[in-house]
KEGUBA-30849 format. One line per field, with one value per residue (C-alpha): x, y, z; residue number from 1. Coordinates in steps of 0.02 Angstrom, whole numbers, plus 50000, padded with zeros to 5 digits. Example, Ala and Ser with C-alpha at 12.3 -4.5 7.8 and 13.67 -1.06 7.14 Angstrom:
2
c1 = c(50615|50684)
c2 = c(49775|49947)
c3 = c(50390|50357)
resi = c(1|2)
This chain:
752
c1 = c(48720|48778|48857|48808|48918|49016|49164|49304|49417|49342|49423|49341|49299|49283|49213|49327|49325|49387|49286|49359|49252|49313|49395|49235|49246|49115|49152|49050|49083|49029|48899|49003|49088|48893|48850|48999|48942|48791|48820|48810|48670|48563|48536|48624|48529|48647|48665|48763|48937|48940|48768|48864|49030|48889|48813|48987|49062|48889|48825|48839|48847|49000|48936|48840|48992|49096|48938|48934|49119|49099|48953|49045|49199|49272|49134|49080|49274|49424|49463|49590|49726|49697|49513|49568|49677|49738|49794|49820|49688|49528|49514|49466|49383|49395|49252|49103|49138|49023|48912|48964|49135|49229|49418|49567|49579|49419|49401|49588|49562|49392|49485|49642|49511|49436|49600|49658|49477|49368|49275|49411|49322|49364|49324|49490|49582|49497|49518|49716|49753|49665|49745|49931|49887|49845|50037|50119|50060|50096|50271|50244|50323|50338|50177|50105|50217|50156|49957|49982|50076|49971|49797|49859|49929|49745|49665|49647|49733|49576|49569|49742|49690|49655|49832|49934|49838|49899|50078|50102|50044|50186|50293|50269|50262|50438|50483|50391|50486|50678|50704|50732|50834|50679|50544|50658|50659|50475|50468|50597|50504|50333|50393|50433|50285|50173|50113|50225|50078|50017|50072|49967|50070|50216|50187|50148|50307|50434|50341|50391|50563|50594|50536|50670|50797|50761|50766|50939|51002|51028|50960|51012|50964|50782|50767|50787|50691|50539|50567|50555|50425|50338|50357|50334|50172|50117|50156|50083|49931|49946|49971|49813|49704|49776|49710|49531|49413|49255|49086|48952|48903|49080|49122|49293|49331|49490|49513|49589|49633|49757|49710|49770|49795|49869|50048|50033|49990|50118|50242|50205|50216|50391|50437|50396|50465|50623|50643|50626|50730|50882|50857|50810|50909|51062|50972|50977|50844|50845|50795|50639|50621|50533|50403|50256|50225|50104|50108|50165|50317|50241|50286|50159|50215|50125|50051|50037|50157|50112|50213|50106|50159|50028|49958|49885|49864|49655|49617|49578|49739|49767|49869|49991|50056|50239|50305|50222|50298|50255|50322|50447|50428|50501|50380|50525|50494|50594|50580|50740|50769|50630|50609|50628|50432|50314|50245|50107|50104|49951|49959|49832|49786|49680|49536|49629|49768|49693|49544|49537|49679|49718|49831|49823|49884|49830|49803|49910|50062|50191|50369|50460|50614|50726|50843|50973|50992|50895|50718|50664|50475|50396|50205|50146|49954|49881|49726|49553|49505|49348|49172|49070|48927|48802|48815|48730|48563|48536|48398|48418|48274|48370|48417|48605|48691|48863|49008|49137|49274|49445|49577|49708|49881|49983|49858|49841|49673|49534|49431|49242|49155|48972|48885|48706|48655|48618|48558|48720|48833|48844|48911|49020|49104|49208|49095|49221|49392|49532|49439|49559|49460|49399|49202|49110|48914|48865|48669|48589|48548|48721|48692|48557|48642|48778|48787|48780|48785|48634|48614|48550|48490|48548|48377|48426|48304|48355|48380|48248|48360|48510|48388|48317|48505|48513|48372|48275|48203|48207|48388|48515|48667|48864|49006|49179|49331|49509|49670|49814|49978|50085|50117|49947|49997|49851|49890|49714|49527|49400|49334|49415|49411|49298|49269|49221|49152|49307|49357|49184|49146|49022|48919|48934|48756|48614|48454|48390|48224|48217|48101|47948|47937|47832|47688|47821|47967|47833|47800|47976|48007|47867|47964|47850|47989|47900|47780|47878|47984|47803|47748|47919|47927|47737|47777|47936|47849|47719|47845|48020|48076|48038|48232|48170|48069|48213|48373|48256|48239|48407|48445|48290|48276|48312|48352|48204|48263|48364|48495|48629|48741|48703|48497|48505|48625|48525|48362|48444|48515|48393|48360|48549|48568|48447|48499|48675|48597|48495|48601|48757|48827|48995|48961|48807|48913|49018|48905|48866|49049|49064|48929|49000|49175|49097|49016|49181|49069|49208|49135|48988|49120|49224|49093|49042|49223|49236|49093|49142|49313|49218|49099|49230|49401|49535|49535|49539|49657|49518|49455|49622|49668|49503|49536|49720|49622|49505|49644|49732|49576|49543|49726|49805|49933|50083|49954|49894|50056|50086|49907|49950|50107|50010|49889|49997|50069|49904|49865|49994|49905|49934|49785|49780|49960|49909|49826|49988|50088|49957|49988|50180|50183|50071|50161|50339|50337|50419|50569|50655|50546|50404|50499|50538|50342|50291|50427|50402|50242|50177|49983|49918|49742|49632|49597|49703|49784|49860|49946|50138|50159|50352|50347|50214|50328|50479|50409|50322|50493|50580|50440|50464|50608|50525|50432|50440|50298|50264|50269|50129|50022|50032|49979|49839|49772|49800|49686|49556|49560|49564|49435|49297|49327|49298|49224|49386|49501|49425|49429|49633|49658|49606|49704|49861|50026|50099|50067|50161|50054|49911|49929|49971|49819|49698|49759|49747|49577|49560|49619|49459)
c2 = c(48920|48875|49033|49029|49168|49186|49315|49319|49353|49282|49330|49234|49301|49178|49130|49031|48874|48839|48851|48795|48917|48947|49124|49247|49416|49404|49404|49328|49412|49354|49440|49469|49633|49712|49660|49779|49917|49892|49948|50135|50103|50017|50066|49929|49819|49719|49657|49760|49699|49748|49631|49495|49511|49545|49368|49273|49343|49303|49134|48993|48869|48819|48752|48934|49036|48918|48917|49121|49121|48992|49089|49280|49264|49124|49108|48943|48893|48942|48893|49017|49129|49299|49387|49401|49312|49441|49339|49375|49228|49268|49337|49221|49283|49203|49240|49363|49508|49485|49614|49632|49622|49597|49682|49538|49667|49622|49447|49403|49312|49227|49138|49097|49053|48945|48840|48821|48755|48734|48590|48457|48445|48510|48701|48670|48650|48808|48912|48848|48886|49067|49094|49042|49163|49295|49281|49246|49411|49502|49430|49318|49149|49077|49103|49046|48865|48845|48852|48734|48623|48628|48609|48456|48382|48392|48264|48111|47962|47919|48118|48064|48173|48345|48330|48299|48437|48573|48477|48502|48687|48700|48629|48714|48893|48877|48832|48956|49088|49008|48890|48756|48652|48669|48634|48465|48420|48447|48312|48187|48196|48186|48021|47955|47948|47914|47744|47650|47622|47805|47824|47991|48079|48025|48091|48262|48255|48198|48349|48472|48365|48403|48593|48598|48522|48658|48779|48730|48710|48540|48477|48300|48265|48320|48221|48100|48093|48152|47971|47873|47949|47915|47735|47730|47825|47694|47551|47597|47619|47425|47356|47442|47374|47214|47208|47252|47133|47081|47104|46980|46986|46940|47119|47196|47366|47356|47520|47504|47681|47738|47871|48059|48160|48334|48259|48134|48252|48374|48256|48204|48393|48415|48260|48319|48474|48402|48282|48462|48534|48413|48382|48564|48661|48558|48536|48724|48808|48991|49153|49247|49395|49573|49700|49749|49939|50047|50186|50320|50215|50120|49968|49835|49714|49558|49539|49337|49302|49141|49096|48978|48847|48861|48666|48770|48952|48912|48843|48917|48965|48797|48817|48687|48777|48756|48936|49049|49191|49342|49500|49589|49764|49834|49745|49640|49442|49305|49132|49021|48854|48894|48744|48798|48857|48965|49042|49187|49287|49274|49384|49371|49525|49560|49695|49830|49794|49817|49931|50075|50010|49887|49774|49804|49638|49556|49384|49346|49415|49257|49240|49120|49043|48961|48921|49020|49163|49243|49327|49513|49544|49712|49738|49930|49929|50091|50188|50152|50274|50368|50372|50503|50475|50375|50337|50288|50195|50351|50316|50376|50429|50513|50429|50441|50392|50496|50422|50539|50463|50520|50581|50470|50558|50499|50386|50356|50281|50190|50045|50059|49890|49873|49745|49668|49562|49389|49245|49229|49350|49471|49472|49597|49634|49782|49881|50022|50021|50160|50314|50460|50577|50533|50566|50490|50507|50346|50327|50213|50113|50068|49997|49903|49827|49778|49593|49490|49317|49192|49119|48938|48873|48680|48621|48720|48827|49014|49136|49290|49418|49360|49392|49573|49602|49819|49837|49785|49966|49843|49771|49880|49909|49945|49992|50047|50101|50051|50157|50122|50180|50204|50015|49972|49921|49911|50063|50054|50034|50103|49926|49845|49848|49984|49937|50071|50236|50350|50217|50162|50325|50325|50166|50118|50062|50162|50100|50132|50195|50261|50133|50026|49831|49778|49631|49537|49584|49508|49344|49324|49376|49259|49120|49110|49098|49031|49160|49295|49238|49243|49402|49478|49409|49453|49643|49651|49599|49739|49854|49847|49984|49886|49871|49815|49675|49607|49626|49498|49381|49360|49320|49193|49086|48931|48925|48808|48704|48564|48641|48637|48810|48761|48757|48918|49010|48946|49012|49169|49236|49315|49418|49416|49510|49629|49684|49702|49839|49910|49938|50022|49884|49824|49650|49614|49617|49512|49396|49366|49346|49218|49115|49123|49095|48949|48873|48914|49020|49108|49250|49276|49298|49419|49526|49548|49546|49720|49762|49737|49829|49988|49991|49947|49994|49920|49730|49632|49488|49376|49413|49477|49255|49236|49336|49243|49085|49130|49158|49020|48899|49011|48945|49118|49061|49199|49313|49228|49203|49407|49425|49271|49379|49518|49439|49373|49523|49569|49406|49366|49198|49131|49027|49033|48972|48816|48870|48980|48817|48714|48861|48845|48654|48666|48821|48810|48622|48548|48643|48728|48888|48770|48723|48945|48990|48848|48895|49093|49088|48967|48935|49018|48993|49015|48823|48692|48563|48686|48606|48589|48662|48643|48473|48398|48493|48437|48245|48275|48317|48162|48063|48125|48066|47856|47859|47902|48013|48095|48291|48227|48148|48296|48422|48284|48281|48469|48525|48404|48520|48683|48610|48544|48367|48286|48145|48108|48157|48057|47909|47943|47977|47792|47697|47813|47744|47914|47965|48109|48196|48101|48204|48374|48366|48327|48483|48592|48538|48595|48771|48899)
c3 = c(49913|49753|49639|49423|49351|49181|49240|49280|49469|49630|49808|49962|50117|50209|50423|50464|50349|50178|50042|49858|49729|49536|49479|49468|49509|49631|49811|49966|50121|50287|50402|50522|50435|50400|50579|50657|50537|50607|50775|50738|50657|50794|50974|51092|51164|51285|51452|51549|51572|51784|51818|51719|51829|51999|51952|51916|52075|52172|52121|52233|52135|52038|51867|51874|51882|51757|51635|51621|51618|51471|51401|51414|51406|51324|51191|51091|51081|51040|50863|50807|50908|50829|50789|50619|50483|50307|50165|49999|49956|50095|50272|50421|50548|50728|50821|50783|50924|51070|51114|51296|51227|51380|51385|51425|51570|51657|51616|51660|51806|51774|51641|51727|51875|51749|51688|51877|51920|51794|51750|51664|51486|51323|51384|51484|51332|51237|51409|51427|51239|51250|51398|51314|51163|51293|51387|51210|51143|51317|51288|51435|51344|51534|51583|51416|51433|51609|51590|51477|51575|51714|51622|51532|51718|51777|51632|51685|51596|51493|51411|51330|51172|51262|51366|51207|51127|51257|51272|51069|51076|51235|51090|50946|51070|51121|50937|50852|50973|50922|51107|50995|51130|51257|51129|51070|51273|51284|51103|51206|51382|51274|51190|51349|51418|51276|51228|51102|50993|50981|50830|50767|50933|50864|50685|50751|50867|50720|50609|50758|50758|50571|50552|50735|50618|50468|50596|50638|50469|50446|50279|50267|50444|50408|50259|50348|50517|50390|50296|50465|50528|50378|50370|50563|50543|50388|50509|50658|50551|50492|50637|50720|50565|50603|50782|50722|50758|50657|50710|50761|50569|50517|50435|50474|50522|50413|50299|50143|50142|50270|50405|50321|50495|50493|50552|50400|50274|50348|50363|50167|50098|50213|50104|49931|49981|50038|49888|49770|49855|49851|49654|49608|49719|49793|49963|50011|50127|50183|50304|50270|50360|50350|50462|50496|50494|50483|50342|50484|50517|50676|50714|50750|50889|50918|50753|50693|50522|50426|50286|50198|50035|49884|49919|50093|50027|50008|50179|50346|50441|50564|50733|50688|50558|50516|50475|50593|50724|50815|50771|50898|50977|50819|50714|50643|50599|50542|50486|50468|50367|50246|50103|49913|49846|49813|49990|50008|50196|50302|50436|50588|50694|50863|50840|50908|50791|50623|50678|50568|50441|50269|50214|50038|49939|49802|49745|49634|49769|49805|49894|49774|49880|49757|49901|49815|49918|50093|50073|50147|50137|50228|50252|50274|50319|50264|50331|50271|50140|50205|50079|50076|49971|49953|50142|50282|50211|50115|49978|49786|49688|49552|49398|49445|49576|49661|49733|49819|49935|50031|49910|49921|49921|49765|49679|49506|49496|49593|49558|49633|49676|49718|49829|49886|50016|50036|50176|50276|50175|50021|49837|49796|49624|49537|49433|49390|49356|49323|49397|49392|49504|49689|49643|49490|49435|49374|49263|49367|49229|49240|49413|49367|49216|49330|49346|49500|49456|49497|49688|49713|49854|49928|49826|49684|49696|49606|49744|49671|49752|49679|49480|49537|49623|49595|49512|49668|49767|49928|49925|50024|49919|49969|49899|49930|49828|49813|49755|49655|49611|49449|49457|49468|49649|49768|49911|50017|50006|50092|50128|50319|50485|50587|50740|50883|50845|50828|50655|50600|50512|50354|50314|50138|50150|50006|49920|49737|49740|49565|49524|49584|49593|49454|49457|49374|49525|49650|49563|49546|49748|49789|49706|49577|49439|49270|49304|49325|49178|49057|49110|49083|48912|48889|48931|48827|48692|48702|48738|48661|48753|48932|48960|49135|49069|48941|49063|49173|49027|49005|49172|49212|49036|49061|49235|49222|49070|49046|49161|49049|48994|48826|48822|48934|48832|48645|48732|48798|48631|48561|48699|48736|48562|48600|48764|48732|48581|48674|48835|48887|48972|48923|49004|48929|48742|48803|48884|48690|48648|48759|48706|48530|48586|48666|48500|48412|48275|48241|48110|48235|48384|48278|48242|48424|48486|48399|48479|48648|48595|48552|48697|48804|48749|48864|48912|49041|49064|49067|48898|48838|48857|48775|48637|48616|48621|48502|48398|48407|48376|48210|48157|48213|48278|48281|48327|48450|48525|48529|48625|48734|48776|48832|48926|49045|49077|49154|49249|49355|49397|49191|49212|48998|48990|48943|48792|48760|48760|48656|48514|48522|48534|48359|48290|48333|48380|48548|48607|48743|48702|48764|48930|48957|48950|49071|49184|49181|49192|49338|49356|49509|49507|49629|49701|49739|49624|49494|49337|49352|49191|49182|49245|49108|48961|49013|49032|48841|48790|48873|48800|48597|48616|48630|48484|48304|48204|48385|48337|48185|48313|48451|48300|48251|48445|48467|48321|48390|48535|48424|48344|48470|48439|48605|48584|48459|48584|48723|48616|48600|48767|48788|48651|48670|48732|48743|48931|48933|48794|48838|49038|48955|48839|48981|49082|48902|48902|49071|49034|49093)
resi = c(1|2|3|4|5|6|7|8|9|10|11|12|13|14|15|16|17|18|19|20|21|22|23|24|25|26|27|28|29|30|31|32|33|34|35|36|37|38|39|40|41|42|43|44|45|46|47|48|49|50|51|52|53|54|55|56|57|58|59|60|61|62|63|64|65|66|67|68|69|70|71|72|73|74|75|76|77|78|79|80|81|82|83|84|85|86|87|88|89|90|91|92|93|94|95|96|97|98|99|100|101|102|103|104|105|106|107|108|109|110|111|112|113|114|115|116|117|118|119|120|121|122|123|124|125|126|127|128|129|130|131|132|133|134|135|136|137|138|139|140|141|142|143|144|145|146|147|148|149|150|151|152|153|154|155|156|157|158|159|160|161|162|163|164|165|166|167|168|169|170|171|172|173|174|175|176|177|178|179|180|181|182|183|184|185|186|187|188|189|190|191|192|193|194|195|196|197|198|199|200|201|202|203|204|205|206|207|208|209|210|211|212|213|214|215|216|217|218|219|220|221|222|223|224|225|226|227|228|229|230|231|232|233|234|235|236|237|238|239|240|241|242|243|244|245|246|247|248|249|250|251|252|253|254|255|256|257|258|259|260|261|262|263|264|265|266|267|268|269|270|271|272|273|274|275|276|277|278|279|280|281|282|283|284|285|286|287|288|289|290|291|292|293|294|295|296|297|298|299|300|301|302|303|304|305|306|307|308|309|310|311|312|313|314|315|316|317|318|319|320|321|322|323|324|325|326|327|328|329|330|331|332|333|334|335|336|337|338|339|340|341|342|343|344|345|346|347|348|349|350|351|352|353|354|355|356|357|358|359|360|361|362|363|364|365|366|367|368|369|370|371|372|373|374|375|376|377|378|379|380|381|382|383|384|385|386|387|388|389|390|391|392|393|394|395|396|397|398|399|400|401|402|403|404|405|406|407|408|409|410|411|412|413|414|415|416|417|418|419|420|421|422|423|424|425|426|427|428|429|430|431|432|433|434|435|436|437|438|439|440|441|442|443|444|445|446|447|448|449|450|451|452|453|454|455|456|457|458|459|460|461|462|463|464|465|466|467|468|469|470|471|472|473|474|475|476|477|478|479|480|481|482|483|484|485|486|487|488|489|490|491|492|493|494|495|496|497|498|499|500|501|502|503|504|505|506|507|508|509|510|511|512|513|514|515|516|517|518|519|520|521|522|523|524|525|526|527|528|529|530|531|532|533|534|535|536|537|538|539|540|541|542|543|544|545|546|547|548|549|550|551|552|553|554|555|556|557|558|559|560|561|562|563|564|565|566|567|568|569|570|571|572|573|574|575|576|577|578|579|580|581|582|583|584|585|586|587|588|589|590|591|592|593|594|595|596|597|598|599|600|601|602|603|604|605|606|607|608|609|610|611|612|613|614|615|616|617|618|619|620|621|622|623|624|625|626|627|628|629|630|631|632|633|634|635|636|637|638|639|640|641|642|643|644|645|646|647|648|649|650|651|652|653|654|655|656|657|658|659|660|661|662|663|664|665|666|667|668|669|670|671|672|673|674|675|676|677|678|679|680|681|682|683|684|685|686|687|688|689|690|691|692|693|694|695|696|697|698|699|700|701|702|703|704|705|706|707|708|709|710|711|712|713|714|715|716|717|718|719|720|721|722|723|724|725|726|727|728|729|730|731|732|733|734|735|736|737|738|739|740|741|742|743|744|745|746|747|748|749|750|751|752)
């Protein structure tokens, strides 16, 4: 389902997988947190857990008994260690909780049953690996090394890939827990026995090799057993496309492209990684460690610490990753010979864990490691606020609407988000910000002004509940409510983990009943979308004061057009205009400032920007950088540089500090003063493949220095951006010689 929204901050929730989105403020979260909500709200209806044991321990037949231990216990397969990953980024989930959740109590020695006997298929490996998570968290390290051990011994020669699988997770357990001399004789006796031409085995034993060799300290040593194994990996590779054969039709098998497994990829990052760190900081790596405690002082033992680099930040958590422990009995963690870079902490907890508490973090919340001196890092989770109204599917017929939640000891303020549900998930977004109180009447207009972005299906096909969002009678609504300090420093939310009855409290579930569903609602829930979209029109026009009518204009013109922003957004104005009069809603003026922003009618987008102001008051860093950009394309530039300043104050991911360097390039000209903002101010954005800032100035500096007239032609290319002129500057882009500028243009023009 494809997301169409203008604003502005986007965190993922995500099942699982990785899923690359741009920086809304919307957020999709998966079923799987409404479905244990749920629970209190619908009788059980499961099998009861004692016939399931009565048939396992009573069948005759063994493929019976292995398929309900398969089926009950050990689920669809094991993909990830821990029910549930907490990153600053998303949350993974493992597995959706089972109804007849069994206990590891009870189903203890069906499963170790199961990886003595079981069938020899790839359920042995999921059963052997659960099983080694279950005696790694239990502290049982011995136990954990051994079922591995012996499920691998009992594939045959032929099921090659699921014994090296269970050996490598042997490996990287006794690693992960500091027995670096038994996890490097488990690599030697490994590469003994493997084939000489495996060479994918022996890419993920030299990346074990190498993060042993951190681990111990020794820089150079690493740098270079990560070389060899690259080459050896790059070989291997050539000499296996070598030995293809063609077909009968002559065609070879040969790739062009050579095979990017984990272990090569890894082994590639370790490298780049390495190489910064011996030019940027002399070759040094060093200790992170910290704890995990709850807000009552508790330790957490057991708990799963990631320390991930910001190229893997926005993908699921993997099992092979290369900085990851257990915290001890006091909660305590550590992770030795960490690599110079930026690094954000995943941490990955069982249900009974997390239920009832938050780890509040943020997004933009990094461990830089300039490999200058040893890193500490704590984590408090805090207890879940508790809501008190609207709750429990409760249904609103008044024309406003009541929050009241928990008061939070010590907090300043509290941001309230609302939600909706879609087909396999929900959209979320903050709605209000800065509340000093812990209860807040809200018009309901407000609610139904309240925008939710526009839902497409895989045939592009507009989503009608996504269009009536809150103003729809029949769409159950959420919310929840966060709290902050002084700092602004996220303390808890009322949004987490409930998971039994004594934690799942309140359900943040309500429905707006206020109003009916008009003819022109039904059309549009029927799908019927061009109808819907002339009968709304039709009734706005006979009545101007049909709010109703014209807030559905706005959002369903030209969905049906051309399909580009630019048709929708000339056919919307009008109406656009007219709303954003005629309601209360802060967004909708904007929505108009943005459109003229986009145009670059500068008088136009002036007049509205002091709109917004008054309607709104304080902004956002979003369109704080917008405003900053604005001024800089009006020729503004000192004070744009003043509101560029500000705005990153409040966005801590500088995604507009590209434009900020564009207006001192053309203001100030190229200098060191270029060089300090890159380098203070990193891009963090949401996705993957951030501009290196820092890197592209300092090259445009190297390169001013190669040719004469260059500061002329950067000003020349950088009003053509100021200006609009595309076409002009793709034309440069191809004739230019200058690289350098040529590289930092095309990631300015990139910037939002």
């Amino acid at each position: 389902m494809k997301i169409k929204v203008k604003v502005k901050h986007l965190i993922m929730t995500l099942v699982g997988i990785f899923l690359l989105v741009p920086l809304f403020t919307y957020m999709i979260i998966p079923r799987v947190e409404i479905y244990l909500a749920e629970k209190k709200l619908n009788a059980e209806k499961v099998e009861d857990k004692e016939e399931i044991l009565e048939l396992i321990d009573s069948t005759p037949l063994d493929t019976k008994k292995w398929e309900l231990i398969r089926d009950y216990m050990i689920g669809d397969g094991l993909t990830t260690q821990f029910d549930v990953y907490i990153g600053p980024s998303f949350t993974q989930w493992g597995q959706e909780p089972q109804e007849n959740y069994f206990t590891w109590e009870e189903k203890l020695p069906y499963i170790q049953a199961y990886a003595k006997e079981g069938p020899v298929d790839g359920y042995l490996v999921t059963t052997a690996l659960l099983l080694a998570s279950y005696y790694e968290r239990e502290g049982e390290l011995e136990n954990a090394k051994n079922v591995l051990y012996d499920a691998s011994s009992r594939f045959i020669p032929t099921q090659s890939y699921n014994k090296e699988e269970l050996l490598l997770e042997r490996i990287r357990i006794a690693k992960n827990h500091g027995e670096l001399e038994e996890a490097d004789q488990y690599i030697e006796s490994l590469l003994d026995d493997m084939e000489k031409d495996n060479y994918q085995l022996r890419a993920a034993l030299a990346q074990l090799k190498v993060e042993i060799i951190l681990q111990q300290g020794d820089f150079q040593e690493a740098y270079t057993k990560v070389s060899q194994a690259i080459s050896e990996y790059e070989e291997g590779f050539s000499n296996e496309q070598e030995n293809w054969e063609e077909d009968e039709e002559g065609n070879s098998n040969h790739q062009e492209i050579i095979d990017y497994n984990m272990a090569y990829s890894q082994l590639l990052t370790l490298e780049r990684y390495l190489n910064e760190a011996k030019e940027n900081h002399g070759g040094n790596v060093v200790t992170v460690t910290g704890k995990v405690t709850r807000s009552d002082g508790t330790p957490v033992e057991n708990v799963g610490v990631f320390l991930r680099d910001e190229s893997n930040v926005n993908h699921s958590v993997m099992e092979d990753e290369p900085y990851q422990v257990l915290t001890d009995e006091e909660g305590k963690f550590e992770f030795r010979g960490v690599l110079p870079s930026s690094y954000q902490l995943f941490l990955g907890f069982y249900y009974d864990q997390i239920d009832g508490w938050t780890w509040p973090n943020d997004l933009n919340e990094w461990i830089d490691v300039t490999g200058k001196k040893d890193i500490h890092y704590d984590v408090t989770l805090h207890e879940l606020i508790e809501i008190e109204s609207p709750v429990n599917q409760k249904e609103i017929a008044e024309d406003v609407v009541h929050f009241k939640w928990e008061e939070v000891e010590d907090a300043s303020y509290y941001n309230l988000s609302l939600g909706y549900e879609i087909e396999g998930g929900s959209v979320t977004s903050v709605f209000k910000t800065k509340i000093t109180d812990n209860q807040l009447d809200v018009p309901i207009e407000e609610i139904y002004n309240h925008s939710s972005g526009i839902m497409f299906d895989q045939n592009n096909t507009v989503d009608p509940n996504s269009i009536l969002a809150y103003t729809n009678p029949e769409n159950r609504l959420f919310w929840n409510v966060s709290a902050y300090n002084d700092s602004g420093e996220l303390m808890t939310q009322s949004n987490g983990y409930r998971l039994d009855d004594n934690t799942i409290g309140n359900l943040p579930f309500f429905y707006l009943k206020e109003r009916e569903l008009t003819k022109a609602d039904r059309l549009l829930l029927e799908g019927k979308t061009e109808e819907a979209l002339e009968l709304y029109q039709t009734n706005y026009t006979t009545n101007p004061e049909d709010v109703h009518s014209l807030r559905m204009v706005v959002r369903l013109i030209g969905l049906n057009g051309d399909g580009s922003t630019e048709k929708r957004s000339e056919l919307a104005l009008p109406y656009m205009e007219d709303f954003a009069l005629k309601s209360t809603s802060a967004e909708s003026v904007f929505d108009v400032v943005q459109y003229y922003y986009e145009l670059q009618k500068w008088e136009d987008f002036n007049e509205w920007f002091a709109r917004y102001v008054d309607r709104n008051g304080e902004l956002n860093d979003y369109v704080h950088s917008i405003y900053a950009s604005a001024l800089m394309k009006q020729g503004k530039f000192k004070d744009a540089d003043e509101q560029f300043k500000e705005a990153m104050k409040k966005d801590p991911s500088h995604r507009f500090v590209g434009n900020w360097i564009a207006n001192e390039l053309y203001w100030n000209g190229i200098s060191d003063k270029t060089r300090e903002i890159a380098k203070e101010n990193p891009e963090r954005s949401y996705g993957e493949n951030n501009p290196d800032w820092s890197s592209m100035v300092s090259q445009l500096i190297a390169e001013s220095t190669e040719f004469s007239m260059y500061q002329q032609e950067l000003n020349q290319v950088l009003e053509m951006y100021f200006n609009g002129e595309q076409a002009e500057l793709a034309k440069w882009h191809q004739s230019t010689e200058m690289d350098a500028m040529s590289r930092l243009l095309e990631a300015i023009e990139n910037v939002n």
